[in-house]
C-alpha positions in Angstrom: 0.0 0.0 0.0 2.9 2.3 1.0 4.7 1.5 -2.4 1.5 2.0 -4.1 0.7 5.4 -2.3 3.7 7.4 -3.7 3.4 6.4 -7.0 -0.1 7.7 -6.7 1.0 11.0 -5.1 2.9 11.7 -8.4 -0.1 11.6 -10.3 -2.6 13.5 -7.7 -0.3 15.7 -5.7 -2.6 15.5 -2.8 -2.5 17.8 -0.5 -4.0 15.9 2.3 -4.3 12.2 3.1 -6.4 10.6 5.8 -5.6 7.1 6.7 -9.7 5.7 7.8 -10.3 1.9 8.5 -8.9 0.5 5.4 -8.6 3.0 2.9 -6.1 6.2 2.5 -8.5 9.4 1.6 -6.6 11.5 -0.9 -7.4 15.4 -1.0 -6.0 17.4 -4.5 -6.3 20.0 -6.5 -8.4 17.6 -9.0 -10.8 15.8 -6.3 -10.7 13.7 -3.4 -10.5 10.0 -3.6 -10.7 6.5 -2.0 -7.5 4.4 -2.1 -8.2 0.7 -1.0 -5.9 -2.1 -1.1 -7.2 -5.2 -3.8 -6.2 -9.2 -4.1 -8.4 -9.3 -7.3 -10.7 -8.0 -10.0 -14.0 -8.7 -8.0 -15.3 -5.2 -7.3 -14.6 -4.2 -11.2 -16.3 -7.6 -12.5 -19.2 -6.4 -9.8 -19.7 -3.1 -10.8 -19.5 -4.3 -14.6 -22.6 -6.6 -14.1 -24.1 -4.3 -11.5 -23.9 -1.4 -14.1 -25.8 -3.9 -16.6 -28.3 -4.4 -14.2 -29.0 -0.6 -13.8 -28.3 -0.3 -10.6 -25.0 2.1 -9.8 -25.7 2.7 -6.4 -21.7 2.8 -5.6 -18.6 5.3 -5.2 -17.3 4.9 -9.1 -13.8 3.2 -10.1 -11.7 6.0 -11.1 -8.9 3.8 -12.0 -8.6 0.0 -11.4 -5.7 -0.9 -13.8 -3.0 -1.2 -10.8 -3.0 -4.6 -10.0 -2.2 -3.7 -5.7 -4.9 -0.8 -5.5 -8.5 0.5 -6.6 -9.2 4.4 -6.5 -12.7 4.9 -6.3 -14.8 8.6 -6.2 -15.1 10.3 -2.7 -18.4 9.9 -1.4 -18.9 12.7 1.4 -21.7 11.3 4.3 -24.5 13.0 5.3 -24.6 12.6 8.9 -27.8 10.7 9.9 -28.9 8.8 12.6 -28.3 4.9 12.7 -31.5 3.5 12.5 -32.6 5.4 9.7 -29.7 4.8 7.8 -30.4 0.9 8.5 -33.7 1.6 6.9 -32.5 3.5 3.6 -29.6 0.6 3.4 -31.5 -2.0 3.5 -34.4 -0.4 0.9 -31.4 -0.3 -1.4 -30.5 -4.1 -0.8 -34.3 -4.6 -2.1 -33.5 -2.7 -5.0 -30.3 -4.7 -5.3 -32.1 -8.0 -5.0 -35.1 -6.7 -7.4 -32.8 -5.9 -10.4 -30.4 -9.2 -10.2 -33.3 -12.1 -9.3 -33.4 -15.2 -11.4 -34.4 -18.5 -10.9 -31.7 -21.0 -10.8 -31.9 -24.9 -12.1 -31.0 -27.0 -8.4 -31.5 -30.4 -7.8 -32.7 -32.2 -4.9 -28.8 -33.2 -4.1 -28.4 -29.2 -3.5 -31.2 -28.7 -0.4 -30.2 -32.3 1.0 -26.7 -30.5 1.2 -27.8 -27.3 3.1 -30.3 -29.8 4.9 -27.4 -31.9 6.3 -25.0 -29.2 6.9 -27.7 -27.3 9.1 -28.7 -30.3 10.8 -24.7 -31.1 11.6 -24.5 -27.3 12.7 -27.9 -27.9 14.8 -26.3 -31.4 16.3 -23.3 -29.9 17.2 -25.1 -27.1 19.3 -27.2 -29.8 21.0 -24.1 -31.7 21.5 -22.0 -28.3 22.7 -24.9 -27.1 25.6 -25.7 -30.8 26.9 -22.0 -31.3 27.4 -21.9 -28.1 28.9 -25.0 -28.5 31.2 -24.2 -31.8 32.8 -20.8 -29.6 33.9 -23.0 -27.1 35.4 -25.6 -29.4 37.3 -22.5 -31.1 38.8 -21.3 -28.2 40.7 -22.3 -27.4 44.3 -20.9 -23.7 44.0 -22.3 -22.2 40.8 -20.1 -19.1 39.7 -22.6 -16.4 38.5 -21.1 -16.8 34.9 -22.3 -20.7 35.3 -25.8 -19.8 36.9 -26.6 -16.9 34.3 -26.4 -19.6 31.7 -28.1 -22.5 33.9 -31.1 -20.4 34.6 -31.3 -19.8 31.0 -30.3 -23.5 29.2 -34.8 -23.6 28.4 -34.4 -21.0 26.2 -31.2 -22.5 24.3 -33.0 -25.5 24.1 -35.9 -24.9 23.2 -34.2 -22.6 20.4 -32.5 -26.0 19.2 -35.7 -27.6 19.2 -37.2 -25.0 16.6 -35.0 -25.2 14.2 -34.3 -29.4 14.3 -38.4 -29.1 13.6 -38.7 -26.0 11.5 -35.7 -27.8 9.0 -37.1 -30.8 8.2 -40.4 -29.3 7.4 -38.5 -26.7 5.1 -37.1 -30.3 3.5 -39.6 -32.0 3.3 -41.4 -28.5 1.2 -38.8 -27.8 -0.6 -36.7 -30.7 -1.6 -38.9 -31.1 -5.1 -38.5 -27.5 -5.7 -36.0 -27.4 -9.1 -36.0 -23.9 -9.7 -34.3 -22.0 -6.5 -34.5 -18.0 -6.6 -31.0 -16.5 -6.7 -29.8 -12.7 -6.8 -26.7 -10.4 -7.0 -25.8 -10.0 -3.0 -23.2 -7.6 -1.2 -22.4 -10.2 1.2 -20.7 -8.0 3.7 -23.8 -5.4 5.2 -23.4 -3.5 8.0 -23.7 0.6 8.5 -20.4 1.6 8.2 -21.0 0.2 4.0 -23.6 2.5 3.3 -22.8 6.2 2.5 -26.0 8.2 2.0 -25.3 11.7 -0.2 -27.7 13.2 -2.7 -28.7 9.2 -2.9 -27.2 5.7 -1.4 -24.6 4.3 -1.9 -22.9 0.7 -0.8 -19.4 0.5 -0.2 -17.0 -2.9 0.3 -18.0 -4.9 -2.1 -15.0 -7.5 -2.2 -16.8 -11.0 -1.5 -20.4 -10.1 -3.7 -21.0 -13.2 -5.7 -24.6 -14.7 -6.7 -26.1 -16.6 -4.1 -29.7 -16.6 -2.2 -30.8 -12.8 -0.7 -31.5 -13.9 2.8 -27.7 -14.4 2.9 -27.5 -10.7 3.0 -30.2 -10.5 5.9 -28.2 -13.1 7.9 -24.9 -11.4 7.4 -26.6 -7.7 8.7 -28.7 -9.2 11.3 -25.6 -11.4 13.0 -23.7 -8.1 12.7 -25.5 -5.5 14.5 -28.5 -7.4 16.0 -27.7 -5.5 19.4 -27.6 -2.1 17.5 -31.1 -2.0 15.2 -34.2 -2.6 15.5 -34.8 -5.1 13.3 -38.1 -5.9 12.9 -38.7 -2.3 11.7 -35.8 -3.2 8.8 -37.3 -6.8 8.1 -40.7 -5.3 7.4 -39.4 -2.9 5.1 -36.9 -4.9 3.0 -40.1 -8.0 2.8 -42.6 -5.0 1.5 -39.8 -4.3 -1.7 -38.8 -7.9 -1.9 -40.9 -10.5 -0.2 -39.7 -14.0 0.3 -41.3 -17.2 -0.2 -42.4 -19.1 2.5 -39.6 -21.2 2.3 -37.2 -18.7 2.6 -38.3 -17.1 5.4 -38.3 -20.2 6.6 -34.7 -21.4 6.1 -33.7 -17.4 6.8 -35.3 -18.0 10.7 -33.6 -21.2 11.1 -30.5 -19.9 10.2 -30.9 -17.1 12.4 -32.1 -19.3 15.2 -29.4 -21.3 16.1 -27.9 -20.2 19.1 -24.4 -19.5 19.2 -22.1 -21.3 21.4 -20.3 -19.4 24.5 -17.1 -19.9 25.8 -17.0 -20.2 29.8 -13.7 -19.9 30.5 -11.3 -17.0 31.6 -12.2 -14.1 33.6 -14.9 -13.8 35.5 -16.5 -10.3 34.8 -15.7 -10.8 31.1 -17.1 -14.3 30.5 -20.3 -12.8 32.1 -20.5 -10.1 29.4 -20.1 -12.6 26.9 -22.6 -15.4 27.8 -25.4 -11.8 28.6 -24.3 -10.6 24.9 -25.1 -14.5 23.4 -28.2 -14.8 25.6 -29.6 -11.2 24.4 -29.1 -12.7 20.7 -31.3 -15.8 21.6 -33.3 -13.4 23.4 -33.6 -10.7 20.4 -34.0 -13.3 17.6 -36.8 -15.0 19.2 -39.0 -12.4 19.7 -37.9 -11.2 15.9 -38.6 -14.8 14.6 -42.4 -14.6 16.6 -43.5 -11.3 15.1 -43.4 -12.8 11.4 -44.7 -16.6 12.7 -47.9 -17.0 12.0 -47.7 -20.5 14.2 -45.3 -23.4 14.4 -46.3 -24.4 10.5 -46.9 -21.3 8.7 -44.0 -18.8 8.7 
């Protein structure tokens, strides 16, 4: 980057340069700019398709011929508070989703591989907070780490219980499907990639491929679930881009399985941790009940 910095200075004789997160901000007498560090061509190839698409909801490449850098148009941000930026990001996902959806040929070999390798991820959980119980019940002395997550083990397994039921009834639904809807995702949502200006813009796009949209959901909500309210943001992405019931249905079970939590090391901080994990179980519950219908109907 540093190698790749003074040969740009030759050709911009900034004035200023401010290092932020991962990028160098370049001021000049000709504009300000975005300097960020690339292993590939993936942003470029993005933008190319994106642009075919009509959607150009991104800080433009100004140059992307050096193979160890991109420079990209400066993008000043309106200050705004969080929530509503949430709201006008994830609007634009919709839109992202909308112009990029196509229906994929799968076969049934595809779901009975995201079948088994939620059901091993769901088995392992099991596996992780039974081991960890029969630990706990054993002691005479419970450390309030250990009793915070005792007096709470119901709602972790009852959590696992959802989604072992919820998945094989999204199997058993979906597994004859043969046409799977796909779309063009970012893959890396949080806040700090959307830049709001005279309209929105995302930013980071280095691991965007084609996949299924509720990735995108998954990846935002597992990121800042303590931070948003995220019913509010659900309900408006589902009015510009609803899902099918089945994936809702895998996109809840997904976000339903609870994450493990390490018990070890010091006190004070292993009780932050195992209150942070409990608030997600908490939070994603009472997300996953306000679009539940009942048990069979999500």
């Amino acid at each position: 980057m540093n190698n790749a910095l003074e040969s740009i200075k030759k050709t911009y004789k900034p004035y200023r340069l401010t290092k932020k997160k991962n990028v160098t901000i370049i001021d000049s007498t000709s504009g300000s700019f975005v300097i960020k560090e690339k292993s590939n061509n993936k942003v470029r190839d993005a933008y190319n398709y994106l642009i075919s698409r009509n959607f150009d909801y991104f800080p433009m490449l100004v140059s992307e011929t050096r193979d160890d850098v991109n420079i990209f148009e400066y993008v000043e941000e309106v200050d705004m508070p969080k929530e509503q930026k949430a709201l006008d990001m994830i609007e634009l996902v919709a839109l992202l989703h909308n112009k990029t959806t196509y229906f994929k040929e799968i076969t049934e070999d595809k779901y009975k591989e995201i079948y088994e390798n939620l059901k091993n991820n769901i088995l392992y959980t099991k596996n992780y907070y039974d081991n960890l119980y029969n630990i706990i019940v054993e002691e005479i002395y419970m450390s309030p780490s250990h009793y915070l997550l005792f007096r709470n083990m119901y709602k972790i397994f009852s959590a696992i219980d959802f989604c072992n039921d919820e998945l094989d009834n999204w199997y058993d639904n979906t597994k004859d499907d043969l046409k799977s809807r796909v779309a063009y995702i970012h893959n890396n949502l949080e806040t700090d990639h959307f830049i709001r200006n005279k309209k929105g813009y995302l930013i980071s796009w280095e691991k965007s491929k084609i996949d299924s949209p509720i990735l995108d959901l998954i990846n935002f909500y597992q990121k800042e679930y303590m931070n948003l309210n995220f019913e509010t943001i659900f309900e408006k992405y589902l009015s510009s881009y609803p899902l099918n019931d089945n994936e809702k249905k895998l996109l809840f079970i997904v976000l339903s399985i609870p994450p493990t939590i390490e018990i070890d090391g010091d006190e004070l901080k292993v009780v932050e941790k195992i209150r942070k994990k409990l608030d997600y179980i908490f939070k994603t519950e009472n997300l996953v009940k306000k679009f539940i219908v009942n048990n069979e109907d999500i």
